[in-house]
Structures are given as structure tokens and as C-alpha cells.
C-alpha positions in Angstrom: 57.0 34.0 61.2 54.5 31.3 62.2 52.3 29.9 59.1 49.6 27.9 59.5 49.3 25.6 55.6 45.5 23.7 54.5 45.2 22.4 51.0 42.6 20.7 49.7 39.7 21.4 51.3 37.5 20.6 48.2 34.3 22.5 49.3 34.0 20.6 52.8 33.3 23.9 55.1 32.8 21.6 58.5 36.5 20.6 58.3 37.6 24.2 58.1 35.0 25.1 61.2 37.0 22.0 62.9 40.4 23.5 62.2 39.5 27.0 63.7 37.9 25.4 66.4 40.8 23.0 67.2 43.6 26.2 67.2 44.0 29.6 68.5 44.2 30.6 65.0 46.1 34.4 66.7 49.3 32.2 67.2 49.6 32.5 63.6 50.8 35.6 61.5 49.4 33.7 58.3 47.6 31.2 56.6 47.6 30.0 53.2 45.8 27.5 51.0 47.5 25.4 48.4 44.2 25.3 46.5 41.1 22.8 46.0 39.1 25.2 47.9 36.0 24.0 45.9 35.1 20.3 44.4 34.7 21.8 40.4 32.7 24.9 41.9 32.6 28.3 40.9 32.9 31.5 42.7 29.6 31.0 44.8 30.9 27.9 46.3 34.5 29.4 46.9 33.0 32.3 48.9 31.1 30.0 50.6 34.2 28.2 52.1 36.5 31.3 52.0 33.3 33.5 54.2 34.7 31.4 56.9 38.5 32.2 57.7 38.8 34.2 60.2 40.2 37.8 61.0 44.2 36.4 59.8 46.1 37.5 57.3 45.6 35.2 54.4 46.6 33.9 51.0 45.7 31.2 48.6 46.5 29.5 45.1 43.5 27.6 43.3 43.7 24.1 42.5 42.8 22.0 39.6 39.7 21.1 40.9 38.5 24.8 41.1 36.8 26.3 38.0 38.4 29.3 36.5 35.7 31.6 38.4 37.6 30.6 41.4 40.9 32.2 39.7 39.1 35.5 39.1 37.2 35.6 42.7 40.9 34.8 44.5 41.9 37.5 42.3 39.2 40.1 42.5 39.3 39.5 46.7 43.4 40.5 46.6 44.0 36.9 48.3 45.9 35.5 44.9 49.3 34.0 44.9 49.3 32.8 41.3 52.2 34.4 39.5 51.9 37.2 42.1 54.1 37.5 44.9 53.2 39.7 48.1 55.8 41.1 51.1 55.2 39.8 54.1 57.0 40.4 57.3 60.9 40.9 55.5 59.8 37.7 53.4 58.2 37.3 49.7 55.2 34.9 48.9 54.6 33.5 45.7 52.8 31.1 43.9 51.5 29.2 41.1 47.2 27.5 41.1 46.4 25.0 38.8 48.3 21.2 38.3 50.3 20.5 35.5 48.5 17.9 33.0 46.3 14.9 34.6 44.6 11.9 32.8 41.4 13.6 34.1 41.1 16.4 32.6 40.1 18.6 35.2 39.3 22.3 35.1 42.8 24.4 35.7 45.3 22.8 34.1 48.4 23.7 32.7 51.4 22.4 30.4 54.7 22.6 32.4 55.9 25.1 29.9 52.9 27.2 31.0 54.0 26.4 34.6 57.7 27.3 34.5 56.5 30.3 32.6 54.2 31.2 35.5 56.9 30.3 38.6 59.7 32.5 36.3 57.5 35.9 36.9 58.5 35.4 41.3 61.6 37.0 42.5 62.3 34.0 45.1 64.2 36.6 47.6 63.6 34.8 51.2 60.4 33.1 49.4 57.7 30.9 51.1 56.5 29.1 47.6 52.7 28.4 47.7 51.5 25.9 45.0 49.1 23.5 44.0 51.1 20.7 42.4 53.7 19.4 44.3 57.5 19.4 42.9 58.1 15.9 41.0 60.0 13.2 42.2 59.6 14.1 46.1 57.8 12.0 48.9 54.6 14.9 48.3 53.9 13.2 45.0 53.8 9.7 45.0 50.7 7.5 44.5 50.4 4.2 44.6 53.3 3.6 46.5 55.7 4.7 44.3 54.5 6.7 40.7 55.6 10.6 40.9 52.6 12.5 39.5 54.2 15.9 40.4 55.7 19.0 38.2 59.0 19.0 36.5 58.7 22.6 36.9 57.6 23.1 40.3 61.0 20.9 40.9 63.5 22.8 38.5 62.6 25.7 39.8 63.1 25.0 43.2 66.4 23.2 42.6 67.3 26.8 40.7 66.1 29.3 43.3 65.7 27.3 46.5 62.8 29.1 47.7 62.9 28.9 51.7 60.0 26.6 51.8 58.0 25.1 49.2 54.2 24.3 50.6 52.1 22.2 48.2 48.6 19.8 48.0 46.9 18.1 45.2 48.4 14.5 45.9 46.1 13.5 48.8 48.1 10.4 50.0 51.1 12.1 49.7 51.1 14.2 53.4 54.8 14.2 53.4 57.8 16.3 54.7 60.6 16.6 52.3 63.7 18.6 51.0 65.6 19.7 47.6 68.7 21.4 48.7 68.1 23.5 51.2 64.6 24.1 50.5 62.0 22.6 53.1 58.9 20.6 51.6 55.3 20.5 53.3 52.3 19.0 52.0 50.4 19.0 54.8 47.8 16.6 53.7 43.8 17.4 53.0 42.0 19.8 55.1 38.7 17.5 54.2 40.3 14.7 56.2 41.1 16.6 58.9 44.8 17.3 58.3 47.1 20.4 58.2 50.6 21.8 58.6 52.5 24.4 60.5 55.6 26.4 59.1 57.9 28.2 61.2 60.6 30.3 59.6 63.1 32.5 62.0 65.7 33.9 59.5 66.8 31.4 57.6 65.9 28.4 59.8 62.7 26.8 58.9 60.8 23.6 60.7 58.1 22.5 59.2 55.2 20.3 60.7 52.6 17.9 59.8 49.4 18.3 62.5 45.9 16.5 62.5 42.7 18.2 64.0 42.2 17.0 67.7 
């Protein structure tokens, strides 16, 4: 299995053209999106970014950043991972959109109650875990230089049910590689700035990548 992870993209459609440009998007058998499609949009603005992925099989989460529109449209298209799983190739993919509570107040967010709720409904059998909000306490959610702004919950459950891989966004200075037991973290840093990952699972082995656009 060969996964190709953005995040972030925030509504900035030139730096997805880039991506597709810069890769032969047919090595990949998936890609998914950690969320942030839009920057506080709606639907129109989401289809707008999502009109341009290509023929791939793909699945996303929303972010905190996208309205609740967003939620429904991810929904209504079939491309939702929030508290939805989907088989794919002998492996389960799961998710959770939104970021647990921010000074900010931005559109989708959620107590980590809510959250653990949400993450509890996923089987985690051989699970690739697709979420906004990175786990807390991890080198994906640090910001300046060393405050975790991550989710207790995103982390318990990890710890708990050791997902295969755990592919997050939201913390845009924190494009990290990590690990929490045997569980392989990737946030592969903001599409908008050019960044993404790659995740390659055979079996049980998983490598994980951090790649910039050429």
C-alpha cells in the first residue's frame, strides 16, 4: 500500500496543481487529506479545491478551519473519514475532522470527550488513522518551540489501539515524524507551503516520509 498524505491546504488550489504536477500521482493506491481543505469556507469553496484531485482513490477528514458545510459536502461526496471507517486493500481507515478546543474559536471544534467519543466508533484492525488534530505531547504538536497544543484523545487512543499509522495536520510548524508504541506518526506539514508526506505500509512494516514539492 502506497499513500500519498496533504493536510492543510486551506483553500490554496495552485499548491495542490503543484503537487500533481510534481508526482506521478498512479504510483499511489491512495490519498488522503487531514483537513483544512478550505480557509473558514463552505461547500462551494471545498468543491472548488476538491474539483481538482485527480482519478485516485481518495479520502479526507475536515479541519477546524472548514465550516460545517464542508462536513456535510465530504459526507454527501462518500469521501468522509470522520467516525467512519472504510476497507481498503486488507486495511481499515478511519478518522476523526475537527480540533479539539483552541483559544480561537474556530468553526469545527470539539471537546475531547466529544473526540474520544468520536475515535471509540473505529474498529482499529490494521488501521491507517486520518485526523485533523495531532495526538498531544508528540513532536506533530508543538508550537513555539516547545507548548503541546494537541489532543489528549487522539493520544489515548492511539496508546490503547496502536493504529498502524496515525497521519495528522492542524499544527503547521510541527511537520514532524514521530512514534507512540508501535504506531508510526506523520504530519506531513502544509500543502499551502508546498509540503507533503508519503506512507508506505507492507504488512505490518510501515515507513513513513516527509517530501517537499520540487
Amino acid at each position: 500500500m502506497n499513500i500519498c498524505a496533504i493536510t492543510d491546504i486551506h483553500g490554496k488550489r495552485s499548491s495542490l496543481k503543484k503537487l500533481f504536477d510534481s508526482i506521478d500521482i498512479r504510483e499511489f493506491n491512495l490519498l488522503v487529506c487531514c483537513g483544512d481543505i478550505t480557509s473558514f469556507g463552505g461547500k462551494k469553496e471545498a468543491n472548488e479545491v476538491l474539483e481538482l484531485i485527480p482519478n485516485i482513490q481518495f479520502y479526507t477528514v475536515y479541519g477546524n478551519c472548514d465550516r460545517s458545510e464542508v462536513k456535510d459536502y465530504i459526507e454527501s461526496v462518500g469521501i468522509s473519514l470522520h467516525e467512519k471507517e472504510v476497507k481498503v486493500a486488507g486495511y481499515s481507515l478511519g478518522g476523526f475532522g475537527g480540533s479539539n478546543k483552541s483559544p480561537f474559536g474556530t468553526p469545527s471544534e470539539y471537546g475531547e470527550d466529544q473526540i474520544m467519543a468520536g475515535l471509540s466508533k473505529l474498529s482499529f484492525e490494521n488501521m491507517i488513522l486520518v485526523t485533523h488534530v495531532p495526538p498531544y505531547g508528540t513532536k506533530l504538536d508543538t508550537i513555539g518551540g516547545n507548548k503541546s497544543i494537541g489532543s489528549t484523545s487522539v493520544r489515548s487512543i492511539i496508546e490503547k489501539m496502536q493504529p498502524l499509522v496515525a497521519v495528522s495536520g492542524h499544527v503547521h510548524e510541527s511537520r514532524a515524524i514521530d512514534s507512540i508504541g508501535k504506531t508510526q506518526l506523520l504530519n506531513p506539514g502544509p500543502l499551502k507551503e508546498g509540503y507533503y508526506g508519503t506512507i508506505k505500509i507492507d504488512g505490518q512494516v510501515v515507513k513513513v516520509e516527509l517530501k517537499e514539492i520540487d
